[in-house]
GUMARLO-864458 format. One record per residue (C-alpha): residue number from 0; residue in one letter; y, x, z. Coordinates in steps of 0.02 Angstrom, whole numbers. Layout:
<romis>
> NUM, a, Y, X, Z
...
</romis>
This chain:
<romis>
> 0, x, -2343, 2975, 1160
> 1, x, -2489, 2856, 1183
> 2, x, -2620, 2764, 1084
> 3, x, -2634, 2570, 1126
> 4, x, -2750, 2523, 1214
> 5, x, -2885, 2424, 1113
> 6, x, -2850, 2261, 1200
> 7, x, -2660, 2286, 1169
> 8, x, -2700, 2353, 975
> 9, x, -2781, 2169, 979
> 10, x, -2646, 2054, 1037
> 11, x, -2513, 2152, 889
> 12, x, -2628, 2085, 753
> 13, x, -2560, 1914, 819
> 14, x, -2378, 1967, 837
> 15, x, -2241, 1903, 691
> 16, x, -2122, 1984, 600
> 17, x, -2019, 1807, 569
> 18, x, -1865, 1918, 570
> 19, x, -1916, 2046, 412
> 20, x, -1935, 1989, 228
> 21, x, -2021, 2147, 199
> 22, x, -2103, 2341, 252
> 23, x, -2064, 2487, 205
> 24, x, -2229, 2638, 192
> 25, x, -2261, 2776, 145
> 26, x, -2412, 2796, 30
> 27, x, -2526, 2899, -32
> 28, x, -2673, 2851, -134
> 29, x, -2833, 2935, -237
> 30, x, -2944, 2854, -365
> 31, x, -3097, 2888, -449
> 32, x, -3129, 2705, -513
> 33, x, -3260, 2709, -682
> 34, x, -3153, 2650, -839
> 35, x, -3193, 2488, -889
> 36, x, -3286, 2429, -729
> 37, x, -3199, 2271, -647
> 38, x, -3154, 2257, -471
> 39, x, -3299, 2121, -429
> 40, x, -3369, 2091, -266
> 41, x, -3339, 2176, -100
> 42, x, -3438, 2176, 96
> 43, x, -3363, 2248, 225
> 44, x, -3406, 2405, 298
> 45, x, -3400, 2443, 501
> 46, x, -3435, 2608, 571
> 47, x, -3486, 2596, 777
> 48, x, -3330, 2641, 836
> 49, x, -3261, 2470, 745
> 50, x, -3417, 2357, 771
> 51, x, -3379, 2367, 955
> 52, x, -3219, 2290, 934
> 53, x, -3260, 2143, 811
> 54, x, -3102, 2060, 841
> 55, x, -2993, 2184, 824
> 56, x, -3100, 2212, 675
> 57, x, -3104, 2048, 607
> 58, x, -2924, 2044, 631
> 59, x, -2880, 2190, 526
> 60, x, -3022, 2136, 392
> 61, x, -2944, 1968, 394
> 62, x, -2763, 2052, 352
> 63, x, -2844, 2155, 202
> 64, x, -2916, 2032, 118
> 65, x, -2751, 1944, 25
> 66, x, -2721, 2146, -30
> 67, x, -2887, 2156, -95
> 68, x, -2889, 1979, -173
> 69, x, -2727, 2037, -270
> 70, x, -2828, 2192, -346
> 71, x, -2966, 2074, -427
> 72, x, -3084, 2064, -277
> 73, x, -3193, 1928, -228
> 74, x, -3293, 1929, -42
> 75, x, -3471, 1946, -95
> 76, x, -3570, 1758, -73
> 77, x, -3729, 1860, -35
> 78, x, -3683, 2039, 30
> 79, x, -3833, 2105, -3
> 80, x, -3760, 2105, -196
> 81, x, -3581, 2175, -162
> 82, x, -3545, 2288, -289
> 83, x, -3434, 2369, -156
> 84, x, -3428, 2415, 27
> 85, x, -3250, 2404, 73
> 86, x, -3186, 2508, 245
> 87, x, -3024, 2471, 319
> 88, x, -2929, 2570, 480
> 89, x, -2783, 2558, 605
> 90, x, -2687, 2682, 694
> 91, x, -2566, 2615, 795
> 92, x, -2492, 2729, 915
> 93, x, -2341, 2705, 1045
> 94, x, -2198, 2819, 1093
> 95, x, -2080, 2806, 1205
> 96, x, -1888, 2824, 1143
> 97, x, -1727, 2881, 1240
> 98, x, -1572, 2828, 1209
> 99, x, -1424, 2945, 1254
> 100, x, -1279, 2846, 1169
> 101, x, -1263, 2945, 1041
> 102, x, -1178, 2910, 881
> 103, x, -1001, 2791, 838
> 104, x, -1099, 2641, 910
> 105, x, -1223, 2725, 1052
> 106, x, -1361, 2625, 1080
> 107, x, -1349, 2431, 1078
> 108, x, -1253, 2424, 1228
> 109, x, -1107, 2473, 1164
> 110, x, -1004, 2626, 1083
> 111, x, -1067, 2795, 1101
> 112, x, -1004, 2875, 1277
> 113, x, -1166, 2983, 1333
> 114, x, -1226, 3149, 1356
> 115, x, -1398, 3230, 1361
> 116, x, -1485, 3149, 1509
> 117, x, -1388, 2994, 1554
> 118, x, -1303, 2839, 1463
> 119, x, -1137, 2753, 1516
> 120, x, -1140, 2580, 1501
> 121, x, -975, 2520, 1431
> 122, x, -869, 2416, 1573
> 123, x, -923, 2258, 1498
> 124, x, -1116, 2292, 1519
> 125, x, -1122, 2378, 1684
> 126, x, -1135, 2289, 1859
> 127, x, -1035, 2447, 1914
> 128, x, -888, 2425, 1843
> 129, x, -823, 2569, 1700
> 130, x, -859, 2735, 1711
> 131, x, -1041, 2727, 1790
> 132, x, -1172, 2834, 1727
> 133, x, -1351, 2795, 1732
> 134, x, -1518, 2881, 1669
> 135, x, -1556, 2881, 1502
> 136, x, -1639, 2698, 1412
> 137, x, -1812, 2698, 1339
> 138, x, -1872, 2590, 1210
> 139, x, -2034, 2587, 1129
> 140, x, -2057, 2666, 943
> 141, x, -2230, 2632, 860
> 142, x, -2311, 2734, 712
> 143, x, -2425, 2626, 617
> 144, x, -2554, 2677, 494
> 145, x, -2702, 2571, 382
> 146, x, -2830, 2653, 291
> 147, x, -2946, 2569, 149
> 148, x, -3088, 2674, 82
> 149, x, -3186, 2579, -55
> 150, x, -3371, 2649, -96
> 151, x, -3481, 2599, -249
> 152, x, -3644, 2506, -148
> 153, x, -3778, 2596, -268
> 154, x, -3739, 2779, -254
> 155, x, -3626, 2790, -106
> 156, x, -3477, 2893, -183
> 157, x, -3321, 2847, -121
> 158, x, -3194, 2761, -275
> 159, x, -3028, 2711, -184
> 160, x, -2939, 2787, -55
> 161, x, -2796, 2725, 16
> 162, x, -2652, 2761, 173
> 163, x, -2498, 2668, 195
> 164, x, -2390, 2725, 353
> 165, x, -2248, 2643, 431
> 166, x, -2153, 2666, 592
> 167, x, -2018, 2579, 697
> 168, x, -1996, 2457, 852
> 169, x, -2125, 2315, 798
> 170, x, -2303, 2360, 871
> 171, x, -2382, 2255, 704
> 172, x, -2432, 2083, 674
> 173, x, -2539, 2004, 518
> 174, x, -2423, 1995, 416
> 175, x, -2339, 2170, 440
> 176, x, -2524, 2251, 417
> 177, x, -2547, 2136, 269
> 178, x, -2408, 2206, 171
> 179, x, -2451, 2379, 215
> 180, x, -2638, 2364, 142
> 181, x, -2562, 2299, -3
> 182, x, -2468, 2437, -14
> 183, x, -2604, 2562, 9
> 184, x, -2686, 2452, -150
> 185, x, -2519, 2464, -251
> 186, x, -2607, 2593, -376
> 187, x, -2784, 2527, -387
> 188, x, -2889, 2584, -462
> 189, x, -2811, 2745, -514
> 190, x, -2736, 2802, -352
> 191, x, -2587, 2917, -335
> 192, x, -2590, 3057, -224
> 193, x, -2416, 3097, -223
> 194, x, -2316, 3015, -74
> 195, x, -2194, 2902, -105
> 196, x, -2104, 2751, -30
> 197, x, -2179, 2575, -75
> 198, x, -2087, 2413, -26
> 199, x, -2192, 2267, -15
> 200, x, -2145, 2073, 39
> 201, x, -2213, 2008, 194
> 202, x, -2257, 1851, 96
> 203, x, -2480, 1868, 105
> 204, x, -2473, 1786, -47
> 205, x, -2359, 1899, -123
> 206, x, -2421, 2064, -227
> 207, x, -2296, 2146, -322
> 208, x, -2182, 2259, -227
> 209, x, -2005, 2221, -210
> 210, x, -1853, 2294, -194
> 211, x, -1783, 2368, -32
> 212, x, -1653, 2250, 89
> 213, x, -1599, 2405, 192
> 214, x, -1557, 2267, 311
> 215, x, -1717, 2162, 322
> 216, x, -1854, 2295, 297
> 217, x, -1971, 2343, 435
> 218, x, -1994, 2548, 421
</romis>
């Protein structure tokens, strides 16, 4: 297991998911928006950490902002009048998967014919010839996560807090993050804390969730 490195954590931002219609997370959400107030203006928020890596940053910010949009917010004109300070997170972290050639179909090399510790190519795939065994394949298996934490300017207290997770062999891109801070803004502005699975289109435009396509959804 290893985080990206920032630089890497960068270049994903800018990766597409032209192959996926949607993503699949797993949410959990808490709200302690006043009744009757309206969404209204936003600023963004940076702690250090973030402000020395403004485009990473701006990145991410940049893929919130359709989720937020979709809530009722507006980017402040003047931020010195926000009515809200908006904070929004990435962790992207990168594992490394083996595959044994387990299972009816093994890996995607052909049908399964391992054991613990090595793969065996099927004739057809192997410069050897049939029957030669080789180490085990990696493949690399991300665990994504965005955070948005949403904090009423005048007194500070914190009134929206939201996770989305996701996992799988994409390392990101705009539009994957997009969907999954929409997600994490699903129940605004009550917030549920009880996780559960949210679908959401990869559309930016889009903000209703949709139903699953076991076969086109990014998990």
């Amino acid at each position: 297991m290893r985080r990206l490195p920032l630089a890497l954590a960068a270049a994903t931002l800018l990766g597409g998911c032209a192959a996926l219609n949607q993503v699949s997370s797993d949410v959990v959400a808490y709200g302690a928006w006043p009744a009757g107030r309206t969404p209204g203006s936003y600023v963004f928020e940076r702690l250090p950490s973030q402000q020395a890596e403004l485009t990473l940053q701006q990145q991410l910010e940049d893929a919130a902002r359709p989720a937020l949009a979709a809530v009722g917010f507006t980017p402040a004109a003047d931020p010195a009048q926000a009515g809200v300070s908006v904070q929004v997170s990435l962790r992207n972290t990168r594992y490394e998967r083996l595959d044994y050639g387990w299972g009816p179909w093994g890996g995607p090399w052909g049908p399964g014919w391992g054991w613990p510790g090595y793969y065996r190519y099927p004739y057809w795939a192997s410069p050897w010839g049939p029957g030669w065994w080789g180490p085990p394949m990696s493949s690399p298996w991300y665990e994504r996560e965005v955070g948005v934490l949403i904090r009423d300017r005048n007194g500070g207290q914190v009134l929206y807090e939201g996770h989305a997770r996701s996992d799988g062999a994409l390392s990101g891109g705009t539009a994957l993050f997009g969907a999954m801070f929409r997600a994490a803004l699903q129940d605004f502005p009550q917030g549920n804390p009880t996780p559960r699975r949210v679908n959401v289109p990869l559309d930016e435009n889009a903000a209703a969730a949709a139903p699953a396509t076991p076969a086109a959804t990014a998990h």
